[in-house]
C-alpha positions as CSV (number, residue, x, y, z in Angstrom):
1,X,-31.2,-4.9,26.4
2,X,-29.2,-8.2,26.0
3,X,-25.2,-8.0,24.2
4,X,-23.4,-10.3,23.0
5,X,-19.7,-10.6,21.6
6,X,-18.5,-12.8,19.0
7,X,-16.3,-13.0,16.1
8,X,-16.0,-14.5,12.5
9,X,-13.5,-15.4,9.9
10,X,-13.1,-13.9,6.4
11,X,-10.6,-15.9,4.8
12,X,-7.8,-14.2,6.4
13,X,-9.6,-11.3,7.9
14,X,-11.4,-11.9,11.0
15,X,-14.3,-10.0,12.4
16,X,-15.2,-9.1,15.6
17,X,-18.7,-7.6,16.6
18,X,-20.8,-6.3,19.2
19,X,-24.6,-7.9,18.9
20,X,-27.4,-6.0,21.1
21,X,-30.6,-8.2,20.9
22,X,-34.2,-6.5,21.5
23,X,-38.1,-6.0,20.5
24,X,-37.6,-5.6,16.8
25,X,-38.6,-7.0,13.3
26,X,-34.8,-7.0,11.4
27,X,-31.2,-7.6,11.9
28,X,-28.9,-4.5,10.8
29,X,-25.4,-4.3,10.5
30,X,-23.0,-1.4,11.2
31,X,-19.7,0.0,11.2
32,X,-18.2,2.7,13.2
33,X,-15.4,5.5,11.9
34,X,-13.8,3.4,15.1
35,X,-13.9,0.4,13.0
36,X,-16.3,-1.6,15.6
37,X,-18.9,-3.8,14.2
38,X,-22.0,-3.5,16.1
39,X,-25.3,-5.6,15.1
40,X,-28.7,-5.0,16.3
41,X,-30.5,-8.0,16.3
42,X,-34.4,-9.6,16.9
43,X,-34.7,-11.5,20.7
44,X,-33.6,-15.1,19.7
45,X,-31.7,-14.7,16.5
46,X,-29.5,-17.8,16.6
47,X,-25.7,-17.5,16.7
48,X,-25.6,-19.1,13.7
49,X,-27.9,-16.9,12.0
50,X,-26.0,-13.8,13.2
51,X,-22.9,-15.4,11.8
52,X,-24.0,-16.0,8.6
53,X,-25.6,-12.7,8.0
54,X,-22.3,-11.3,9.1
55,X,-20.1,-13.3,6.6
56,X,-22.4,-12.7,3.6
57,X,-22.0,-8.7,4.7
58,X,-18.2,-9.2,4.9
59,X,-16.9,-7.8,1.8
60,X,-18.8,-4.5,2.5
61,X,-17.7,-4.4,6.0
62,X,-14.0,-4.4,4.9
63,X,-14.9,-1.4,2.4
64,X,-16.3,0.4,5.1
65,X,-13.5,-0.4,7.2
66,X,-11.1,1.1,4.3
67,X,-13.2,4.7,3.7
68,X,-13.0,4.8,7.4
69,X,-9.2,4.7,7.4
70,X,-9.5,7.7,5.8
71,X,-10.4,9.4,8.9
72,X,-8.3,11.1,11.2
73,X,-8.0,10.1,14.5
74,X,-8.5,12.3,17.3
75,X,-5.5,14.5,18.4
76,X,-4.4,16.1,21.8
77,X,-5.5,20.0,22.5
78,X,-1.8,21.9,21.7
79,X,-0.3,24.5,24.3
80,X,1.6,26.2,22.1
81,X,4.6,26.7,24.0
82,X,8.4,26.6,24.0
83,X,9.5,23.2,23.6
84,X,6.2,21.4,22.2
85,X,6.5,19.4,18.8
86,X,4.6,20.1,16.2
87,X,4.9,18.1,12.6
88,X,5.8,19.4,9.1
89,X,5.9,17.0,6.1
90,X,6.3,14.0,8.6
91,X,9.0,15.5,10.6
92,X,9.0,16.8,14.3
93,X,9.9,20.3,15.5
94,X,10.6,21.8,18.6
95,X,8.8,24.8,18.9
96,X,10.7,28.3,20.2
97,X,8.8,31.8,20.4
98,X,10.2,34.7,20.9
99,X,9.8,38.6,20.6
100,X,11.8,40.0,17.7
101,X,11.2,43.0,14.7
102,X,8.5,41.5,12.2
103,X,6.8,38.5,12.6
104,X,7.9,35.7,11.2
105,X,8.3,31.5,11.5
106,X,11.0,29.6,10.3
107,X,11.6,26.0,10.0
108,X,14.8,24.9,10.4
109,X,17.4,22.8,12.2
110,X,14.7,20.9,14.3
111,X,13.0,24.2,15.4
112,X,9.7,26.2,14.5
113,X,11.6,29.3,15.3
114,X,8.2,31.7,15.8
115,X,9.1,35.6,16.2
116,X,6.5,38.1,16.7
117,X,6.4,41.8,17.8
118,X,4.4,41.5,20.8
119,X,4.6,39.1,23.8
120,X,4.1,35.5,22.0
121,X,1.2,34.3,24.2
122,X,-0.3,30.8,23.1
123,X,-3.0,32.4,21.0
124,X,-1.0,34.5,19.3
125,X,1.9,32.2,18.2
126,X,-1.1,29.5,17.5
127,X,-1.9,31.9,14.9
128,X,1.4,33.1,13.5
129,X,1.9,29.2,13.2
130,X,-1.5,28.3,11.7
131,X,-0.7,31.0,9.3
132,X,2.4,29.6,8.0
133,X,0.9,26.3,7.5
134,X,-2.2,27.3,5.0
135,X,0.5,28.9,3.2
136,X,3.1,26.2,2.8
137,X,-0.1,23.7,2.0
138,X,-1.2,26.0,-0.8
139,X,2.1,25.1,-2.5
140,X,2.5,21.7,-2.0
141,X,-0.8,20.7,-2.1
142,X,-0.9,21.9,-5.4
143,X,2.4,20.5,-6.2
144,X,1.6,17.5,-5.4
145,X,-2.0,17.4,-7.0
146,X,0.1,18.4,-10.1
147,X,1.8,15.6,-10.4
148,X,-0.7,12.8,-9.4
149,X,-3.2,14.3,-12.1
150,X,0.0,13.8,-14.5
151,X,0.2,10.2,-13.1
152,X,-3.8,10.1,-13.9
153,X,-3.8,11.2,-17.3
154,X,-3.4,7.5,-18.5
155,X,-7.1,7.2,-17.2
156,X,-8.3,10.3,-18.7
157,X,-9.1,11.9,-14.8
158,X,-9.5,16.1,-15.4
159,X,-8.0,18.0,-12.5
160,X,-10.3,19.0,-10.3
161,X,-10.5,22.1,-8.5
162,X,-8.8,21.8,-5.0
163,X,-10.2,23.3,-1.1
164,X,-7.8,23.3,1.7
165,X,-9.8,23.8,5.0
166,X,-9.8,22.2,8.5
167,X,-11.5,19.1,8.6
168,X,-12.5,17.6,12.5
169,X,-12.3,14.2,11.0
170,X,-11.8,13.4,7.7
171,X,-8.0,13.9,5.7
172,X,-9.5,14.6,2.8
173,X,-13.2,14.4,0.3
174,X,-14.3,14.7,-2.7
175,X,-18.0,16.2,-3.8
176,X,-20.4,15.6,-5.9
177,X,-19.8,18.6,-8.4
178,X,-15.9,17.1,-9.0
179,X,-14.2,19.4,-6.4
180,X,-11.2,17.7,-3.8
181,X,-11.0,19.3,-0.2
182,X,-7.6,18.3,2.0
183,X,-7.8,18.6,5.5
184,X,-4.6,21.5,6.4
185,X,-3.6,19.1,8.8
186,X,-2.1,16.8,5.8
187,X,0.6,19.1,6.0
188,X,2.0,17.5,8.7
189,X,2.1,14.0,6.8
190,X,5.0,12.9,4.7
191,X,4.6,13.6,0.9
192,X,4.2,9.9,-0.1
193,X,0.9,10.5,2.5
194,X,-0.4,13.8,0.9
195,X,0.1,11.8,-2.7
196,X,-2.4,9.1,-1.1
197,X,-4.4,11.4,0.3
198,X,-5.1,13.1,-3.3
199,X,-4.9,9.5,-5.5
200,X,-7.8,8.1,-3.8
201,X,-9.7,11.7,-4.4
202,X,-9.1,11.9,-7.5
203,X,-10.3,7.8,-8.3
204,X,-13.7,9.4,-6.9
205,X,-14.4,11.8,-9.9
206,X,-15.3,8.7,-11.8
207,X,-15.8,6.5,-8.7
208,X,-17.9,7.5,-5.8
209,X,-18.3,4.5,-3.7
210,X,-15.7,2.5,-2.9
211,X,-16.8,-0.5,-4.9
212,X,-14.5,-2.9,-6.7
213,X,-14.0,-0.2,-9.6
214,X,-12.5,2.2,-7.5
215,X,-10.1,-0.1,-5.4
216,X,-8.9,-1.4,-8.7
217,X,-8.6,2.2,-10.7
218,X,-6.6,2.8,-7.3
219,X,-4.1,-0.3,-7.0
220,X,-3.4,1.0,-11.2
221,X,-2.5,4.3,-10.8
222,X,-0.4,4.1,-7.1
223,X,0.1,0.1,-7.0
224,X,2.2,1.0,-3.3
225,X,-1.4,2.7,-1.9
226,X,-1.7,0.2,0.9
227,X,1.9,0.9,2.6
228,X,1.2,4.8,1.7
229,X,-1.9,4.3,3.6
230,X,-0.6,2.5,6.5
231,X,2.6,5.1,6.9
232,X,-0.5,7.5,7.1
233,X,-2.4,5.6,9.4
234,X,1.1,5.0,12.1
235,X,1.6,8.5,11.2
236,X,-1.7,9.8,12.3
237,X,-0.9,7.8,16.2
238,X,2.1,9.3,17.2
């Protein structure tokens, strides 16, 4: 199969993309969660042709590059051991387990402090920790989907019902029937990210593609939503 790379220009946005060229009928166009471009081409499509199939696609190319920012990025296995970071609310803590009365975790002065009864082995601190952070989402989660539905009201948005669960790749979704899921991992993000995170869920009750409508409806009610997004997006690297 023959490949081919090449780029265009958007007015300021330019695109690069992969083109694979074989025995078919059509040219299709697609884009990864990885935000590649890849095109799949008939033998002896022109360059130009390719181009100019890509730059009349642009605009839906850069939505699809902005639901896929959305996702989240692949992160490193945790060990779960003394002196590991883990994140809370955008800040890093040094993690320290140790055997004590009742099991407990405290977050404080740079530290996960993590006491348990019995020896605190990986899997059993892992827990203890996971534990502690479904709870502390289930309060601010719905703290914070609190006030961005009060932010909302001036669009007449009802507040949805809201699911925290763990999510392999996506910080957050909304369904069909009106209902938000967060990722738990959000918990980890700054609040400014969580508020994001829940504004552009809650632009999808009326909204479910990401169409002109809902970037506007978006940019209204959190004008700041591209810098929020890109704290989450740096955020989500380190």
């Amino acid at each position: 199969m023959l490949e081919s790379h090449d780029q265009v220009r958007w007015g300021r946005t330019l695109i690069p993309f992969t083109c694979q060229f074989s025995e078919r009928k059509t040219l299709a166009i697609s884009v990864h969660p990885d935000l590649t471009v890849s095109i799949k081409a008939p033998l002896y499509t022109t360059t130009e042709e390719i181009r100019t199939r890509v730059l009349n696609r642009a605009a839906w190319i850069q939505r699809q590059w902005r639901e896929f920012e959305l996702y989240l990025p692949k992160q490193p296995p945790r060990s779960y051991i003394n002196g590991e970071t883990h994140r809370y609310l955008g800040r890093q803590y040094r993690l320290r387990a140790e055997v004590g009365e009742v099991d407990s975790v405290k977050c404080l002065r740079g530290y996960f402090r993590v006491t348990l009864c019995d020896e605190p082995t990986p899997e059993l601190v892992a827990k203890r920790l996971d534990n502690w952070y479904r709870q502390r989402a289930r309060a601010i989660f719905y703290e914070r989907l609190e006030e961005c539905c009060r932010k909302a009201r001036q669009e007449e948005l009802s507040k949805p019902l809201l699911r925290i669960q763990k999510m392999t790749n996506r910080w957050g979704s909304c369904s069909k029937s009106g209902r938000i899921i967060l990722n738990l991992e959000l918990i980890k993000a700054p609040k400014e990210c969580i508020d994001y995170v829940i504004m552009h869920e809650l632009c999808h009750l009326p909204e479910q593609h990401h169409g002109p409508r809902f970037w506007r409806l978006l940019e209204k009610l959190m004008p700041d939503y591209a810098e929020r997004r890109k704290r989450l997006n740096l955020f989500a690297d380190v």
